[in-house]
Structure formats: C-alpha cells, structure tokens
C-alpha positions in Angstrom: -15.7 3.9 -2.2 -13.4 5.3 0.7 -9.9 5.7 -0.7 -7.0 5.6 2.0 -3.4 6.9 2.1 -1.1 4.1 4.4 2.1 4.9 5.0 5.1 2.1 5.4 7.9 4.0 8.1 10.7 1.6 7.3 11.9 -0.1 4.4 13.0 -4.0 5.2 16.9 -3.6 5.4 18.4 -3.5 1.9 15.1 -3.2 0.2 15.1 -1.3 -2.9 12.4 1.2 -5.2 12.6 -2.5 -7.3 11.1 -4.3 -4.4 8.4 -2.2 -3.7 7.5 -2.3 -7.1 7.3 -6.2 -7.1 5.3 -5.9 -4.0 2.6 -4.1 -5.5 2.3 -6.2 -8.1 1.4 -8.6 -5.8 -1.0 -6.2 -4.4 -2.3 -5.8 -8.0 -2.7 -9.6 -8.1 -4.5 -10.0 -4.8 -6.6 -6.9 -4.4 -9.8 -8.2 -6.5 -10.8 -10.7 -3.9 -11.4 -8.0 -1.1 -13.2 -5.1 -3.2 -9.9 -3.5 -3.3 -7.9 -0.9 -5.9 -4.7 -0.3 -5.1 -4.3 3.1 -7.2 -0.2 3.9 -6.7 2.3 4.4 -4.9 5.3 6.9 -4.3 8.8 5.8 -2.5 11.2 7.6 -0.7 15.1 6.2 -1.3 16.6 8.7 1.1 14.0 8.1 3.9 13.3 4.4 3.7 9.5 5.0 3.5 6.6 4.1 1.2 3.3 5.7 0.2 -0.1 3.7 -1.0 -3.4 5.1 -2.4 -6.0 2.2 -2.3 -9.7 2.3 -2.8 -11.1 0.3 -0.3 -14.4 -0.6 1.3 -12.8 -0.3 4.8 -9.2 0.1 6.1 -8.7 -3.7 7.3 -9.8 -4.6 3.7 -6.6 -2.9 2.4 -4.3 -4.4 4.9 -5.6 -7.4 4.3 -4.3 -7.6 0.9 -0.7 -6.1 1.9 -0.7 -8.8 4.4 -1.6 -11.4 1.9 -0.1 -10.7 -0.9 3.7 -10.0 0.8 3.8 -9.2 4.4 4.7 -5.5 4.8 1.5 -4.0 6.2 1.6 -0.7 7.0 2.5 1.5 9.8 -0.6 3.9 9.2 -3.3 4.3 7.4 -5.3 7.3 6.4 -8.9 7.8 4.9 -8.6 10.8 2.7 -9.9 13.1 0.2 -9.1 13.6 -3.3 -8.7 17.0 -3.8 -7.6 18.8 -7.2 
C-alpha cells in the first residue's frame, strides 16, 4: 500500500503537542472505514508544524479521514519511500 508523508504548516492558534495527540486519536478511530493506517506522527513546538505517516490506498483517502475525524487537513502531502 502507498504510504504518504503530509505535512500540517500551521498549528490552530494556541494548539498544543496535547492536541495533536487527541487529533490522531481521532484519526485512529476513523481510519478503518477508508483502508487507511495512520502510522505516527512527529510535532514541532517551536515551528507550529505537524508531520503524519499514513498507509493509504490513495492521497484523498488520507485526507479524507483528517477531515473527518477533526478538520485539520493538511497543507501537503507526500507519497514516499521507506527507506532504512
């Protein structure tokens, strides 16, 4: 399955690491119903911006589920390889 790197520019005002971990659960709750694994993320405090690894069947299937699940789609996403 393609796996995808999407990257979130901007932090909502006063949201905290706290937030974006409640937000993926949410993910985590939703996923299932699109084919979708949302693998982890990484955020960065000092630049306001968030990092998600998802297995997906197509890049709109992983929006889909940010959209669903809480609203904060992202700015970019990336199909990538895994490398080692």
């Amino acid at each position: 399955m393609p796996l995808f790197m999407d990257v979130h520019e901007q932090l909502p005002d006063g949201a905290s690491a706290s937030d974006v971990a409640g937000a993926h659960k949410a993910d985590l709750e939703t996923q299932a119903q699109y084919g979708v694994n949302y693998k982890s993320y990484w955020v960065d405090d000092v630049n306001g911006k968030v990092f998600c690894l998802v297995e997906a069947p197509d890049a709109e299937s992983a929006v889909r589920v940010h959209r669903e699940a809480h609203g904060l789609v992202a700015d970019h996403i990336y199909e990538v390889v895994e490398g080692s």
